[in-house]
C-alpha positions as CSV (number, residue, x, y, z in Angstrom):
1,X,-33.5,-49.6,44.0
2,X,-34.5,-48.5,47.6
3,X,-32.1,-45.6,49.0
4,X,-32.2,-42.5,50.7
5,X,-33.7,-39.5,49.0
6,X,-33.7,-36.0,49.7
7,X,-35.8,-33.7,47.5
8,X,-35.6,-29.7,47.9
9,X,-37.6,-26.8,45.9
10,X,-37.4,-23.1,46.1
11,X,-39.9,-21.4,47.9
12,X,-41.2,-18.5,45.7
13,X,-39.7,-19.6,42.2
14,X,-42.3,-18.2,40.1
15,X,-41.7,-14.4,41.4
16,X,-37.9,-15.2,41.4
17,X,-38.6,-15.7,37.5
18,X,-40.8,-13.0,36.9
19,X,-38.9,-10.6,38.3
20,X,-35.6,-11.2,37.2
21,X,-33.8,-10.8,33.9
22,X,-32.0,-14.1,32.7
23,X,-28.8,-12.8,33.7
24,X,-29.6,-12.3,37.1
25,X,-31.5,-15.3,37.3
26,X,-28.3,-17.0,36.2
27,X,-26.5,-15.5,38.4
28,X,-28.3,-16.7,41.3
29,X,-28.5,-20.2,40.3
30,X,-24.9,-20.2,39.9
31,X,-24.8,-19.7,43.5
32,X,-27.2,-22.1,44.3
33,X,-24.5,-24.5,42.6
34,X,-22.2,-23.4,44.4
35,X,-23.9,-24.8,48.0
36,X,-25.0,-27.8,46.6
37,X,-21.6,-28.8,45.3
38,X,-20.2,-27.4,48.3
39,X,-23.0,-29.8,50.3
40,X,-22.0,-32.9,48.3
41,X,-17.8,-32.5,48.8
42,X,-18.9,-32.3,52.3
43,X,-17.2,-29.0,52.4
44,X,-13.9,-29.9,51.0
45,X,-11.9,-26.8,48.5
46,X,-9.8,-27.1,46.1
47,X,-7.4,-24.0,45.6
48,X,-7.7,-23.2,41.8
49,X,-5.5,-19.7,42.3
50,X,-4.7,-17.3,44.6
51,X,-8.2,-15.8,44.5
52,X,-10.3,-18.8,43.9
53,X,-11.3,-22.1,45.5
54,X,-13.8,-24.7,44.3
55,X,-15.6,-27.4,45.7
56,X,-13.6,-30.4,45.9
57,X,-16.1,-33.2,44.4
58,X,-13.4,-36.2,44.3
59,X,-14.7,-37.9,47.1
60,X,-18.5,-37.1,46.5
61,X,-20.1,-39.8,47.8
62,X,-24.5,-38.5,46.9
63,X,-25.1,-38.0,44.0
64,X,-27.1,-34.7,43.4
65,X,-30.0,-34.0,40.4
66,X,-30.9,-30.4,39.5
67,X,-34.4,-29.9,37.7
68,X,-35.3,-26.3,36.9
69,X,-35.7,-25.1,40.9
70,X,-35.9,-28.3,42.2
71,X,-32.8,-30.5,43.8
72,X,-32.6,-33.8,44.4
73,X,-30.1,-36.0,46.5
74,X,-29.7,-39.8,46.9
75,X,-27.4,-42.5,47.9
76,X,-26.4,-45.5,45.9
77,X,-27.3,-48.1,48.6
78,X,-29.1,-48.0,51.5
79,X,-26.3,-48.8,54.3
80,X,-26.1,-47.1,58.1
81,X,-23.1,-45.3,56.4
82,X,-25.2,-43.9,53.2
83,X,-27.9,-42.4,55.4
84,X,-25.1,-40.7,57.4
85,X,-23.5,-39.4,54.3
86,X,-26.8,-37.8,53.0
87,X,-27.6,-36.3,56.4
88,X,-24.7,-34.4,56.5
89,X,-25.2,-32.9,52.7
90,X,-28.6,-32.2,53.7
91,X,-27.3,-30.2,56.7
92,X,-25.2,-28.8,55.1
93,X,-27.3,-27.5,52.2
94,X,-30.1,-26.3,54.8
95,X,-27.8,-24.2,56.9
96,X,-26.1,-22.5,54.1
97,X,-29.2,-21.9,52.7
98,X,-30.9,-20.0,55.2
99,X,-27.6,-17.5,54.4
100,X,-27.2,-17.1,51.1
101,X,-29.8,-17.4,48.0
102,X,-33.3,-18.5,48.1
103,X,-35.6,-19.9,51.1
104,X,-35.7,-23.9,50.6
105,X,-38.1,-26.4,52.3
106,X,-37.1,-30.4,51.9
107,X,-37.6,-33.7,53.1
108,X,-35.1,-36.4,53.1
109,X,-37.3,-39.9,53.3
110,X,-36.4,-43.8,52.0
111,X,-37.8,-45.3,49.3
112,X,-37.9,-46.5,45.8
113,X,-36.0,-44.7,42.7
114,X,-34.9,-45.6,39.2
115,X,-32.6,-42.9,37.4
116,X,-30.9,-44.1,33.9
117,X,-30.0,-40.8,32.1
118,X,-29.3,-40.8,28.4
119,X,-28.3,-38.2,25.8
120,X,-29.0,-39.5,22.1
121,X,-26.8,-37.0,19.9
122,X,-29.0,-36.1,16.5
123,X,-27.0,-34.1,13.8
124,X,-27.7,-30.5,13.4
125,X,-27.1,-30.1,17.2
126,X,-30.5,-31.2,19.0
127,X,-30.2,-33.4,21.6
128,X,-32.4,-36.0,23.0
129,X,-32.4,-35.5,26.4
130,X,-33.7,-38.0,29.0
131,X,-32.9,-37.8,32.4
132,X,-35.8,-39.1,34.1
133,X,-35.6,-39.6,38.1
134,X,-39.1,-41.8,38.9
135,X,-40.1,-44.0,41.8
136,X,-42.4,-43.8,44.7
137,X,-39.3,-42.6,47.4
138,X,-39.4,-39.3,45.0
139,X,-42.9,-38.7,45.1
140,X,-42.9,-39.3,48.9
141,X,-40.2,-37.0,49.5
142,X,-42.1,-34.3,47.1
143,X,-45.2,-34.5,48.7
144,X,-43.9,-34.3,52.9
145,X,-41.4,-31.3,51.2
146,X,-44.5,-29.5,49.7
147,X,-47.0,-30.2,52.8
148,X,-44.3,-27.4,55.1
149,X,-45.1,-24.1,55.7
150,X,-41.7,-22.6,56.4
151,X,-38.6,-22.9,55.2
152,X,-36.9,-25.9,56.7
153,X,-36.5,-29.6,56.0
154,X,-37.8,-32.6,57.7
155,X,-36.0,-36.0,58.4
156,X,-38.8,-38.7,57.8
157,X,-39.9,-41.7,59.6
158,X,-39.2,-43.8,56.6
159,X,-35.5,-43.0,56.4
160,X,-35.2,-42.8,60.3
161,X,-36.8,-46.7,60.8
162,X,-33.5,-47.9,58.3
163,X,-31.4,-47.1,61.2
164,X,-30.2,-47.7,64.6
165,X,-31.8,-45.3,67.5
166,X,-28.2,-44.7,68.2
167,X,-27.7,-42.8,65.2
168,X,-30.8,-40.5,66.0
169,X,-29.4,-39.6,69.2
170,X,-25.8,-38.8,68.1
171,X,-27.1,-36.4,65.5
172,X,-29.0,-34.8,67.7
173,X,-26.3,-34.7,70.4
174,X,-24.4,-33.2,67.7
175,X,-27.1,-30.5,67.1
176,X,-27.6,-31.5,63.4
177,X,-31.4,-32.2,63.8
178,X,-34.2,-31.3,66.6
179,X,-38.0,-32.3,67.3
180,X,-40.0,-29.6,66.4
181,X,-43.9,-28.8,65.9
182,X,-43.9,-28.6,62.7
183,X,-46.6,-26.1,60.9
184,X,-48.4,-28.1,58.1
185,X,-50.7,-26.6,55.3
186,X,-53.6,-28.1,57.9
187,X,-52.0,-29.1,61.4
188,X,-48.7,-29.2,63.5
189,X,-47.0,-32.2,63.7
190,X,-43.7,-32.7,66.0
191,X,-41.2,-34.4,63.6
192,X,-37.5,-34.4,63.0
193,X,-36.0,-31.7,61.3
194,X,-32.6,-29.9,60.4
195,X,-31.6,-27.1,62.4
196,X,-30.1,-24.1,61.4
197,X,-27.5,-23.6,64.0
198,X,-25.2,-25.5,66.8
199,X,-26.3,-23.9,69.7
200,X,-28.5,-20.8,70.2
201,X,-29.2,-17.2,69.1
202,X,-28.8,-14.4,71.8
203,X,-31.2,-11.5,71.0
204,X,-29.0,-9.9,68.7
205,X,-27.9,-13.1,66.7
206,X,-31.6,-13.5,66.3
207,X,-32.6,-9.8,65.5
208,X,-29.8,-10.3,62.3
209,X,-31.1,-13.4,61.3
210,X,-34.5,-12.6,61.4
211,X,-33.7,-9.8,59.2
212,X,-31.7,-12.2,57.5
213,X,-34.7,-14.3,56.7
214,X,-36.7,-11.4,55.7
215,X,-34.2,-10.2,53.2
216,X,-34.0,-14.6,52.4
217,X,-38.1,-14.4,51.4
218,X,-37.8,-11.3,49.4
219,X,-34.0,-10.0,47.4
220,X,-34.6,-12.6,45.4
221,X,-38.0,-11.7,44.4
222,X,-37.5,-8.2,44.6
223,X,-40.7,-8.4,46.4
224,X,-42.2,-6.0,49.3
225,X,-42.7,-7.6,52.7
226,X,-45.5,-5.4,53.6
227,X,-47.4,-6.6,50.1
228,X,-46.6,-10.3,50.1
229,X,-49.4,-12.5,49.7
230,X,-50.7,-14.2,53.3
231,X,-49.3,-17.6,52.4
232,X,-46.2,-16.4,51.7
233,X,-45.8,-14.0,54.6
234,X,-47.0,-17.1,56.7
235,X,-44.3,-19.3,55.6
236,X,-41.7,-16.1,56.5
237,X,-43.0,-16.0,59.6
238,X,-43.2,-19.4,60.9
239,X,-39.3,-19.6,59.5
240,X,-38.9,-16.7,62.2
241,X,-40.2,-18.6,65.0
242,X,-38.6,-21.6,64.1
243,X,-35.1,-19.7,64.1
244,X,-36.6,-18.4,67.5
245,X,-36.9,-21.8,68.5
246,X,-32.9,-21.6,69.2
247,X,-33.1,-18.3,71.0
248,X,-31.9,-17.3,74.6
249,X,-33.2,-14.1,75.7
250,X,-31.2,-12.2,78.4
251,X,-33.8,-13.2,80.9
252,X,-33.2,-16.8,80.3
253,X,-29.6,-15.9,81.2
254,X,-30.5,-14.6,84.1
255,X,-32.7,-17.3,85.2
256,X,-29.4,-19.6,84.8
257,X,-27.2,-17.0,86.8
């Protein structure tokens, strides 16, 4: 079927790995869980007690794929009202996060999928396990996801063709995507992407996330900012001058006074 697909890795997985035991590694995933089934209820709770609350997943309406640190989105049609829905997952998954676990990079595109998972039950307790997600829209949204060198998520050409210029403009009226030059491994390229925030950093809300995105890059590594490889410290920096992207500084306030 053709639909809307977003795909998502982990910048930095193999470190995250290596320098974690499994507990802690578990630990962290479960938290990257938690926002993606937070992203898919389209932030909806359900109370479970008086000090718990869940995403509410009733009225999920993408269907999300985890596959080792990979995670995948997609719609079951490929209606006005399906690319809406998956926008707003993806926005929601990109902005959270930038605050909580791991640094992501994504690309939400249209194309061609086939998914028909199957478990075939042997005796003794081994499992068959096939859950297979193929089809050119994967790929494409793989290979635009891998081609970014900083943490972010683009909104591709394909996907934004399938709909009305209308819809472009209200998202970005309602600050949920941006043009941007985007750095590539080999060029910059002004595209659509997510942003991080409505409206803008002052320059201490971007002092703390800046720090924020520092500490993003490497707590979960347990890595050393001064000793990261250049690639890496690259991609850290280019998330920093996209987040700076947003940023008034008090002379631009006084400009404006």
């Amino acid at each position: 079927m053709e639909t809307f697909i977003a795909f998502f890795d982990i910048l930095g997985f193999k470190e995250i790995v290596n320098n974690n035991n499994l507990t802690e590694l578990k630990k962290l995933f479960e938290h990257l869980l938690r926002d993606t089934q937070t992203a898919v209820s389209g932030e909806t709770y359900l109370q479970m007690n008086a000090s718990e609350i869940i995403p509410d997943l009733k009225n999920q309406k993408v269907n999300c794929l985890h596959i080792s640190d990979s995670i995948v989105f997609w719609t079951n049609s490929n209606t006005e009202e399906d690319f809406k829905e998956i926008v707003s997952v993806c926005h929601s998954f990109y902005w959270r996060s930038l605050k909580t676990t791991f640094p992501l990079r994504g690309c939400l595109t249209y194309g061609e999928i086939d998914f028909n998972p199957d478990t075939i039950k042997i005796i003794g307790g081994v499992n068959f396990y096939n859950y297979s997600l193929i089809g050119k829209g994967l790929v494409d949204a793989y290979q635009k996801a891998d081609a970014i060198e900083f943490a972010g998520c683009l909104l591709d050409m394909q996907a934004i063709k399938q709909v009305q210029d209308k819809t472009i403009n209200d998202l970005i009226y309602d600050q949920k995507i941006c043009m941007y030059k985007v750095p590539f491994k080999t060029e910059f390229n002004y595209e659509h992407v997510f942003r991080p925030i409505k409206g803008t950093h002052n320059d201490v809300s971007f002092r703390n996330t800046a720090n924020g995105i520092k500490k993003l890059f490497t707590d979960a590594s347990k890595s050393d900012v001064n000793k990261m490889p250049e690639s890496v410290k690259n991609k850290l920096n280019n998330t920093i001058d996209f987040i700076s992207y947003f940023r008034e500084t008090d002379y631009d306030l006084k400009k404006l006074e």
